[in-house]
C-alpha positions in Angstrom: 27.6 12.5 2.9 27.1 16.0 3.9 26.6 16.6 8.0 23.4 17.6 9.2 21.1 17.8 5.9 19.7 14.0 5.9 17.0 12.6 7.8 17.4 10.7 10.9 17.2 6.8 9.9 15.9 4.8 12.7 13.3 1.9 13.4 9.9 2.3 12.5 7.1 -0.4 13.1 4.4 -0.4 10.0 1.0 -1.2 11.1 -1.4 -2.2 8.1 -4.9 -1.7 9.3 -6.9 -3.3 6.8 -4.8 -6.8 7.8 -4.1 -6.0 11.5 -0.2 -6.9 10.9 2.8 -4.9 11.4 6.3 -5.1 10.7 9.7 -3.3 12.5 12.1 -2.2 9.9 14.7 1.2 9.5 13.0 4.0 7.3 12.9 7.8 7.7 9.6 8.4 8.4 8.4 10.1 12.2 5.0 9.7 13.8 4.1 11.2 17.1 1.8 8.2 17.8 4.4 5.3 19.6 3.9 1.2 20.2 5.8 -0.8 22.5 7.3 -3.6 20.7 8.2 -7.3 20.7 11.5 -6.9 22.2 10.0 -4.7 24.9 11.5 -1.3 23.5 8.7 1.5 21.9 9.4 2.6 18.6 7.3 5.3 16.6 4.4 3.6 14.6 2.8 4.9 11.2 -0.3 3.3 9.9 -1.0 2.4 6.8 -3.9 1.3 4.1 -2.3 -1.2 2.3 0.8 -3.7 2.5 2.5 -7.0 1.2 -0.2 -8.9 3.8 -3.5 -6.9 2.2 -2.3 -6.0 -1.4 -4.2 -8.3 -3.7 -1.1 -8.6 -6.2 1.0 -10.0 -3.2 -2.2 -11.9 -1.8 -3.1 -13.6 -5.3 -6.8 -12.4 -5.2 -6.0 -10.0 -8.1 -8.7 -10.2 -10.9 -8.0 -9.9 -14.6 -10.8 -8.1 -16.2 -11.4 -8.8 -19.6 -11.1 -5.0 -21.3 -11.5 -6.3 -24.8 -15.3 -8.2 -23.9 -16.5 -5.2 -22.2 -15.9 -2.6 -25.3 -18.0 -5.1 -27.7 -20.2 -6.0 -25.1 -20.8 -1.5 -25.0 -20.8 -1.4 -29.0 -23.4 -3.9 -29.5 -25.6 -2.4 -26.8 -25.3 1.0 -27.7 -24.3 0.9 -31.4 -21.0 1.8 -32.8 -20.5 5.7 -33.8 -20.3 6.4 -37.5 -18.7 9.2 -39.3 -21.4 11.1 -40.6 
């Protein structure tokens, strides 16, 4: 790798706010805003919307909607468009 044109890699903690959970793990990313951790040492914290605790595909509370109903359900009520 070249010297000096790569990010510094370091620990970051991840806090998910719409779960109130967070995770320490190595990425790239900075934040000014810091959190004093488990272990006792502060790391740099980023917050974010969504994660593996609060994403409804990792959660199973995903729903299936049923694309195929709703068209017929629109043609029927408002009448399919002919060629005229």
């Amino acid at each position: 790798m070249k010297p000096g044109i790569h990010p510094a890699y370091g620990p970051v903690v991840f806090r998910d706010r719409a779960a109130d959970h967070a995770f320490l793990t190595r990425s790239t990313m900075t934040s000014d805003k810091t959190i004093e951790w488990e272990d006792g040492n502060t790391y740099p914290v980023v917050d974010v919307e969504i994660s593996h605790v609060s994403h409804p595909f990792y959660t199973g509370t995903a729903r299936v909607l049923d694309t195929a109903g709703r068209v017929e359900r629109f043609e029927r009520r408002y009448g399919r468009r002919g060629a005229n």
